[in-house]
Steps between C-alpha positions, in 0.01 A plus 500: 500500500804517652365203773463303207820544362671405855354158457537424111716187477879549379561424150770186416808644354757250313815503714746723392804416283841501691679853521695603215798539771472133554489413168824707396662350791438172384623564160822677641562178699497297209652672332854595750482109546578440109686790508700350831523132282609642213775775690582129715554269162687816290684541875581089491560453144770771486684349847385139396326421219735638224776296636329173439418296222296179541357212318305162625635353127731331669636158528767300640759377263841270483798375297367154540771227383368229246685200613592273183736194531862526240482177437298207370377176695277363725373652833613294805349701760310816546575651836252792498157566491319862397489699830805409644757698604835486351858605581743595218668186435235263592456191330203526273491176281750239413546327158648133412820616524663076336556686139671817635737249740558267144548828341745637741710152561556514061653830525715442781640159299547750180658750703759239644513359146621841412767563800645135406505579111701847616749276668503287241579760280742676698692178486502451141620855438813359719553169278478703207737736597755223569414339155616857317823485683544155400411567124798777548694224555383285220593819280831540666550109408377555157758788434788301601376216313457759216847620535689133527342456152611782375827431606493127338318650160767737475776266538293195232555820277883560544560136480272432179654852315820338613494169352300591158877736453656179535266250345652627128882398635378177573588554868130445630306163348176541437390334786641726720326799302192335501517459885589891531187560329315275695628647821420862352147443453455321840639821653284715335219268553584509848558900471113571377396272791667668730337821382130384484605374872570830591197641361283236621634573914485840392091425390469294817600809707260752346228290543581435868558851557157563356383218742599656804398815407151420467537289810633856688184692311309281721625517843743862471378703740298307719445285775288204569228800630555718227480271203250590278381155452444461917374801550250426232398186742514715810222682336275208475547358842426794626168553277410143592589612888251787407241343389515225767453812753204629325332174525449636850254818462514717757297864648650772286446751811285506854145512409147232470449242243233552269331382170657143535466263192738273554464126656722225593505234163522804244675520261666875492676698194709789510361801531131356617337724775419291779443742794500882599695636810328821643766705692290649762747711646615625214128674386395817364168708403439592125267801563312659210478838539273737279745710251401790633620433862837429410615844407670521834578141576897403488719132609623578849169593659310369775178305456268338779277224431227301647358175362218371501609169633597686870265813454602838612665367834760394301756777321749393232782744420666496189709708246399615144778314295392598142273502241343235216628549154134565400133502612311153558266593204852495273602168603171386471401174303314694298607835488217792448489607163432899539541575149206303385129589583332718711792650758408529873830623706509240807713573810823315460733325781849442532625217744753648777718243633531504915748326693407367830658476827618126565436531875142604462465210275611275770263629725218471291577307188317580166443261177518604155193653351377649822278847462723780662375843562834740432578847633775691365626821658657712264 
């Protein structure tokens, strides 16, 4: 029996499962390595993390200048093409400038027209003044004419009172009395004409006082460049100057030519957009930031940003200059209408306005409209 059971075959036992020590060690690995990530990203996020914000809604913006011509005519010459670089005070396009020349020429004729009619003035206000002393001599004239008939009415009167006393004695004929009365009248006749002479020299005067008075209104007070009248012609030679200038239209600032609409043979009007200047130097980042990670975020701090243009080889830095007056979704073309239907809250985002450095633009120049990724260390 026992022979037998020496040489019985051994029965095939499943293997065995793995320790139980084995297993908890397994599970306490996992489980110190999340505990170790999570101690690491708590350990990061309170050195690191909670002094960031970030975004990737970000995008490359500038004060672009519209360029638009101030006057009208007829494009000469177009100097620029979209791409092209341009230097503040560049020639962009130039218009028929043969009106603004006529234009100009006109008001330089008026404006000597007005000097000479000054002088002209000026000059009269001199004759005038010698015609009012020469009416005070007509009145001094008058007067003594006035009082020499005076003198010869008075004495027709003695003589015609003294020979109607003597006419009744026969002493005086008739003849002679009628010739006394003769005389008297003529020297009263010549009396009363005296007197309107007076008052007409007198008249004479007034009015030639009133001449020269409005004469000296005109010219009291000035000079051939102070006159109203030239100055008023100064004014449009130099608007006609003006607008002969602005027949040349020139870069507004450094930056590339863009959006160009304009060609040579066109026929411009004020105010007609006929090309974009991009100042690429002068851009900045509008970076949308959720609402609630801009609790802490304030104009002054620092912000590094990549693009996607360069990658993350290439780091922007920048400064947090303010803040939109409202989220996109405000200034929206159609703005959401929460009060109406069913209400789902959606995440809003405020644009943050970042200044960058020129430098780094110069090194590695951006466009408008460019993706930006934004960092902001608050």
């Amino acid at each position: 029996m026992a022979e037998a059971d020496l040489h019985a075959p051994a029965s095939l036992d499943p293997s065995p499962a793995p320790p139980r020590a084995t297993r908890r060690k397994l599970l306490t690995g996992i489980a110190g390595a999340v505990l170790l990530a999570g101690v690491g990203y708590g350990g990061w996020y309170a050195l690191i993390g909670s002094h960031h914000v970030s975004t990737d809604n970000a995008y490359v913006g500038a004060d672009t200048a519209q360029v638009t011509p101030m006057v009208a005519g007829q494009v000469a010459e177009v100097l620029v093409s979209d791409t092209q670089t341009v230097r503040r005070g560049d020639v962009l396009v130039r218009i028929d400038d043969a009106d603004a020349r006529i234009a100009l020429a006109d008001a330089e004729a008026a404006l000597a027209k007005a000097k000479r009619q000054f002088g002209q003035t000026s000059a009269t206000g001199t004759a005038l003044a010698a015609q009012l002393a020469a009416r005070d001599q007509a009145i001094a004239s008058a007067q003594a004419q006035l009082s020499s008939a005076q003198a010869a009415f008075e004495k027709a009167g003695v003589d015609l009172e003294r020979r109607r006393k003597l006419a009744p004695s026969g002493a005086v004929s008739a003849d002679e009395l009628t010739s006394a009365v003769n005389a008297y009248a003529a020297a009263k006749a010549s009396l009363d004409n005296a007197r309107a002479g007076v008052r007409q020299a007198t008249s004479a005067r007034g009015a030639a006082e009133g001449d020269l008075a409005a004469n000296q209104a005109l010219i009291q007070g000035t000079t051939t460049v102070t006159n109203p009248d030239v100055l008023a012609a100064q004014a449009r030679v130099d608007q006609a100057r003006l607008d002969l200038s602005r027949t040349v239209i020139r870069a507004p600032f450094d930056g590339v030519v863009t959006s160009r609409a304009v060609q040579v043979g066109q026929r411009l009007a004020p105010g007609a957009a006929i090309m974009r200047v991009v100042p690429i130097r002068q851009l900045y980042v509008d970076a949308n930031f959720k609402e609630g990670q801009l609790a802490h975020v304030k104009p002054g701090q620092k912000v590094e940003l990549t693009s996607d243009l360069y990658g993350s080889g290439v780091v922007y830095h920048g400064t947090v200059t303010g803040f939109s007056g409202g989220t996109g979704a405000a200034f929206a073309l159609i703005p959401a209408q929460n009060a109406t239907g069913n209400w789902i809250k959606i995440v809003q985002r405020l644009p943050v306005r970042i200044r960058l450095d020129p430098r780094e633009l110069d090194a590695h120049p951006l466009r408008v409209g460019l993706s930006m990724d934004a960092d902001i260390t608050i």
